[in-house]
C-alpha positions in Angstrom: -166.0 -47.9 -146.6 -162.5 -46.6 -145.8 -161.8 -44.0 -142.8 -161.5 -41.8 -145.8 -164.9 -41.7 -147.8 -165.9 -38.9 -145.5 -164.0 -36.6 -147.3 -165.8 -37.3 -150.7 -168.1 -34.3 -151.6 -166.1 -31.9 -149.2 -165.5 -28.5 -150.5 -162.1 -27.3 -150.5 -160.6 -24.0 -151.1 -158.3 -23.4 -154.3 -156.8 -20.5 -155.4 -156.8 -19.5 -159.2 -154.2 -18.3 -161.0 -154.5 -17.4 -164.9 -151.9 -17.7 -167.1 -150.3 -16.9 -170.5 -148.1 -19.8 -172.5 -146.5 -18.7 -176.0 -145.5 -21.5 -177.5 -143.7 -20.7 -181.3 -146.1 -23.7 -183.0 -149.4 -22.7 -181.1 -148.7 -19.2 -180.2 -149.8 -17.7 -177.1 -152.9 -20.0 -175.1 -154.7 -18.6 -171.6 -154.9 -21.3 -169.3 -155.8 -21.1 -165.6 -153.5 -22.7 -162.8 -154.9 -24.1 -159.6 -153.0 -24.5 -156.0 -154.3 -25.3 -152.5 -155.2 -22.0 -150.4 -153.2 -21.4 -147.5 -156.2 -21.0 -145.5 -158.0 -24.6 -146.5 -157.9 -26.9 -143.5 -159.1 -30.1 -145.5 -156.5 -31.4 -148.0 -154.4 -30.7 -144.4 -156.6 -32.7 -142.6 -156.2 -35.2 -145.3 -152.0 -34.9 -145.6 -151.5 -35.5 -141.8 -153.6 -38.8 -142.2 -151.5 -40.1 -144.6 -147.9 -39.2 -145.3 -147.8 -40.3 -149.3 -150.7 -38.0 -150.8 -151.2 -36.4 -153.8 -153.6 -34.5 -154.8 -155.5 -33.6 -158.2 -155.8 -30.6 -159.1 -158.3 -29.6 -161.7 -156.2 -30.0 -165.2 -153.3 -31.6 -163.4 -151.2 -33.9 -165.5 -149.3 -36.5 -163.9 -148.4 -39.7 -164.2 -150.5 -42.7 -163.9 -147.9 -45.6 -162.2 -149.7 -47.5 -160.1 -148.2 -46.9 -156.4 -150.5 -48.9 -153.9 -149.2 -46.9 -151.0 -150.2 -43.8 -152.5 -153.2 -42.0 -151.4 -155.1 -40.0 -154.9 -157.3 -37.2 -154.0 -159.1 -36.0 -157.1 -160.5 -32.5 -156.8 -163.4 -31.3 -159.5 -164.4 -28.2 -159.9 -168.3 -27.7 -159.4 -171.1 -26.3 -161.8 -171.7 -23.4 -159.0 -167.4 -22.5 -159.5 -166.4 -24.4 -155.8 -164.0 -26.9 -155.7 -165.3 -30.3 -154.2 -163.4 -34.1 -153.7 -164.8 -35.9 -156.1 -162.7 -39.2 -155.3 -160.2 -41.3 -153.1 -158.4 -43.8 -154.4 -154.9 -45.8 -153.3 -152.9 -46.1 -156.1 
């Protein structure tokens, strides 16, 4: 168990932003972006342990090169509509 397991299952707080795309070969599509809200104290917590974080939004796309000094924190969102660290991973 790393120093970091503790955070698995904490709830953090993201703020919601929904969003229009028009796209000339699929037309306009409603999709909802997702950032870190100012006043969340975790994924901070989290950041000043570790300088190379990133962190997974719900949705986020991104690259999957394997960088073992890279700290992955995957956020899900939860049946009740909070957002909860699902899993930590170096990579």
């Amino acid at each position: 168990m790393s120093n970091f397991d503790k955070y698995v299952g904490q709830k953090v707080l993201l703020t919601e932003t929904k969003k229009t795309i028009e796209l000339e070969s699929i037309g306009k599509r409603k999709y909802t972006s997702y950032s870190i809200a100012p006043e969340d104290t975790v994924i901070a917590e989290i950041k000043s342990l570790h300088s190379n974080t990133r962190v997974w939004l719900p949705g986020t796309m991104g690259t999957m090169d394997y960088n073992p000094s890279r700290f992955n924190v995957h956020i899900e969102e939860q049946a009740d509509g909070s957002f909860e660290i699902t899993r930590i991973n170096f990579g």
